[in-house]
C-alpha angles and dihedrals in degrees: 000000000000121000126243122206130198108236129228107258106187108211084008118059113035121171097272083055089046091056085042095058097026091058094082085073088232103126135075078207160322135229122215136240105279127274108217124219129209128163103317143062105262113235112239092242079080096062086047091058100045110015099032084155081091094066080064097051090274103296131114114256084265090058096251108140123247134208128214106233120202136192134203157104105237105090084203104049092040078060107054090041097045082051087059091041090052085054096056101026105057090176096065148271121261126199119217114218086154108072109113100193121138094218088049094046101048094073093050095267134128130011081353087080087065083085095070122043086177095071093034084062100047097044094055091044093051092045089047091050090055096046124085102253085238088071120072120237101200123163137201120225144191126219088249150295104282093351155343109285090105113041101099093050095051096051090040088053088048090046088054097038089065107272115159098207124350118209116205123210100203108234138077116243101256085052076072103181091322118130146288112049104218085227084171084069102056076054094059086039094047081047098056096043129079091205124072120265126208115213119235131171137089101002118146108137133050078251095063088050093055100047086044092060087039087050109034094036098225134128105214132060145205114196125192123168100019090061089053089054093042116033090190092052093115096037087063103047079057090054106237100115134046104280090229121060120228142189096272091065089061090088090044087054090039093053088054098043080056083047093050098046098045080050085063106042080056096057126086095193089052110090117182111029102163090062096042085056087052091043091055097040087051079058098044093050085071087073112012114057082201092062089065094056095038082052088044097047086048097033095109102033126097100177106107085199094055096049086049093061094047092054093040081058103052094048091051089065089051135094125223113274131212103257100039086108081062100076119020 
């Protein structure tokens, strides 16, 4: 059977959202929003805050393992750092040369260090020789900046580097999130590489899945975004729910957006509640018709608390659905 993986999602998927997708007991693991390194050893203070799966072992509330993934440019720093995250995260570091944020690339971060294999090389050299050799060093790419030219070099650079496995999101930075994801090139990629590779990209519906693993040629999967607009995503690629969502999951999903909020209230460290709930919802509409009118009817609150008591409305005149046992 192949692995799925739940994908970073930097301003999306923070780790309340991460127990809350995770819960379904779907996935062989998940990597967190990225930690970003500068020029000093972060305190770990920092990884409780935004990783607190590490106070469990490193693992969400549901079991599922989690990575600490960082992201920088300093192969020194990356190092010392990468040496304190292996401490507290046994089930591996991951470097993000993917991210294609402006305010990431512009200091030289991200999917921006694909310019360079060189520097890929020597910053996974210089992370793998500071972490004990019973903890993975694994990395997630672009195709490239602006295109493609490149590809084959920087995963070969991280290969050689020292990079365990190597997943590829298959587009270039300046692709951003636009369709279509170039799966065929994850395949060249997988070809040139002596390290496995995990396909990532595009991939909303138990069919993309399919055509990702066809195209790519690799067995195993991360998803992102897809995950965010179906919950149950993951449940059906294994198989244990209906490939297709309907209508009578809406009070399942609606049940977990209440248990999300109400996750967050309870947070100190969660600010803006009421605009993760509406970041997630304007996710969710792509499959579910009765997301659009939940985000329309909250669209102009910013009261947590009154959007709680709306949803908790709504899910009074309901009745129990067949996959609320799925996410809890």
């Amino acid at each position: 059977m192949s692995r799925l993986f739940l994908a970073p999602m930097e301003g999306l998927a923070d780790y309340v959202l991460r127990d809350v997708l995770t819960a379904t007991g779907a996935y062989d693991g998940c990597v967190s929003e990225f930690v970003r390194v500068t020029g000093s050893l972060l305190p770990e203070r920092v990884y409780e805050r935004d990783t607190p799966e590490i106070l469990h072992g490193g693992h969400t509330p549901s079991g599922t393992p989690m990575v600490i993934q960082l992201l920088g440019s300093d192969p020194e720093w990356l190092a010392v750092n990468a040496a304190q995250a292996a401490r507290l995260s046994p089930h591996g570091v991951d470097l993000n040369f993917g991210c294609p944020a402006k305010v990431v690339n512009r200091h030289g971060g991200g999917a921006m260090l694909l310019a360079d294999p060189e520097l890929l090389n020597r910053i996974v050299a210089s992370v793998r020789a500071a972490v004990p050799a019973s903890i993975a060093v694994t990395a997630k790419m672009r195709l490239g900046v602006s295109d493609t030219a490149l590809a084959i070099d920087c995963a070969t650079a991280l290969a050689e580097g020292g990079a365990a496995s190597l997943v590829v999101h298959a587009r270039t930075r300046d692709h951003g999130y636009r369709p279509p994801a170039h799966w065929e090139w994850i395949a060249r990629i997988d070809a040139a590489v002596d390290v496995p590779v995990t396909a990532n990209g595009e991939v909303w519906t138990v069919a993309d899945w399919e055509r990702c693993r066809a195209v790519s040629g690799c067995a195993d999967v991360m998803i992102g975004r897809g995950a965010v607009s179906d919950p149950f995503l993951a449940l059906r690629i294994r198989g244990l729910m209906d490939s297709t969502p309907c209508a009578e999951e809406w009070p399942s999903v609606l049940r977990h957006i209440a248990g999300y909020l109400k996750k967050l209230q309870a947070n100190d460290e969660c600010a803006h509640e009421h605009g993760r709930i509406k970041l997630w919802l304007s996710y969710l509409k792509r499959t579910w018709p009765q997301a659009a009118e939940l985000h329309a009817a909250i669209r102009r609150l910013h009261d947590s608390f009154e959007i709680q008591a709306l949803i908790d409305s709504a899910l009074e005149s309901m009745p129990g659905t067949q996959s609320e046992h799925r996410l809890r």
